[in-house]
Phi, psi and omega in degrees: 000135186248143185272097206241182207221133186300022157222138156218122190252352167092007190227159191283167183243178183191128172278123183294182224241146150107338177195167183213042161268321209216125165264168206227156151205158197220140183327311211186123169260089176234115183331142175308317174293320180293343182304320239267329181249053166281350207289345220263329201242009168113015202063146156255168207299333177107158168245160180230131162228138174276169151221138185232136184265071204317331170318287183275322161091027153264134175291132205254096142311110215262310181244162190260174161299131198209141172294152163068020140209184211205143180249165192242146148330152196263151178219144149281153165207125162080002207092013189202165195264148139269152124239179136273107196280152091301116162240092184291348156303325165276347200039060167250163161226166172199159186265149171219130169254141193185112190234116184318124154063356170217329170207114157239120193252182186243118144268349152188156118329100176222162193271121170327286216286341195253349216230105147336125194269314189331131184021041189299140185184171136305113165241139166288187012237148201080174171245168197194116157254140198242187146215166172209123186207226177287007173240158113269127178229138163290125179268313205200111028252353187233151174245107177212184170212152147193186181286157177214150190286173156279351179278314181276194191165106166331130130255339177201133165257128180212119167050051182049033148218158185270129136305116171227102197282131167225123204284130180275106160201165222238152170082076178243139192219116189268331167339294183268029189010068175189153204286149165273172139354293168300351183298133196239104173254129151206195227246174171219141173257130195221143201213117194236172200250193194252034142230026144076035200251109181287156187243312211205149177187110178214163179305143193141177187200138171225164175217177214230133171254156188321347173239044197032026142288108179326075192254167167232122189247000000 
């Protein structure tokens, strides 16, 4: 039996980690930075983020359509979905706390023009709004910074450190622009404190399963 959900929009959904009544989907996926500099170009037309309900088959909006904005991927936490808004007509972002049919809140603010855009998102465990570009910094619930490689990448703040993968390789050989025998590509877990100070770095890649245990393969 196949199942349809009382809206069809033609595009894919996806469940966020942590629970498994509702997947998301959001209209158009456009970095906050790039919404942020549309203005030039007539604005942009705006996003929609969903909730699709596996239970029920009904589709949630937290919000209508709005020009000159765009949403972030989604995090569970506690029992309630977080995102992000970006509304560039106020120049704002804004944090949304949001449970289908019963609650969407404000949980911080930040001034668009003050907040790095470049790759701004939701990270675990718990939510921490980062960006990552040639720093990474925490905006929410701590405010910190510190350098980042062009290699790495923040994936979970846990117990006050940063998880950070970073892909690695080896045996390249750039004369002839192309791998030796020896060539190796794989991932590094480099594990930093909130003054980008490493505590730990081993081989590895990781990932976080639906009941937030951590693993490293």
């Amino acid at each position: 039996m196949i199942k349809r959900f009382n809206e069809i929009h033609g595009i894919n959904i996806t469940k966020p980690e942590g629970q498994d009544r509702f997947a998301f989907a959001v209209s158009e996926f456009e970095d906050f930075y790039d919404v942020a500099h549309w203005e030039g170009k007539n604005g942009y037309r705006g996003a929609v983020i969903m909730f699709y309900d596996l239970e029920n088959g009904s589709v949630y909006k937290p919000f209508g359509k709005e020009r000159n904005v765009t949403y972030g991927k989604p995090v569970f936490c506690d029992g309630l979905f977080y995102f992000l808004k970006g509304d560039f007509n106020k120049r704002e972002i804004t944090l949304y706390s949001y449970l289908p049919e019963n609650i969407c809140e404000t949980a911080a603010v930040f001034n668009a023009d003050e907040t790095e855009l470049y790759n701004l998102s939701l990270i675990g465990d718990g939510v921490n709004v980062v960006s990552q570009k040639d720093r990474f910094t925490c905006f929410y619930p701590y405010g910190f910074s510190f350098p980042l490689k062009g290699n790495e990448t923040a994936v979970l703040i846990r117990e006050n450190k940063v998880f950070i993968e970073a892909w690695t390789e080896e045996g390249w050989d750039s004369e002839k622009d192309r791998a030796t025998d020896g060539y190796r590509f794989y991932n590094k877990v480099i594990v930093k404190d909130f003054d980008g100070k490493t505590l730990s770095e081993e081989i590895g890649s990781l990932y976080i399963a639906d009941n937030g245990t951590v693993w490293i393969s």
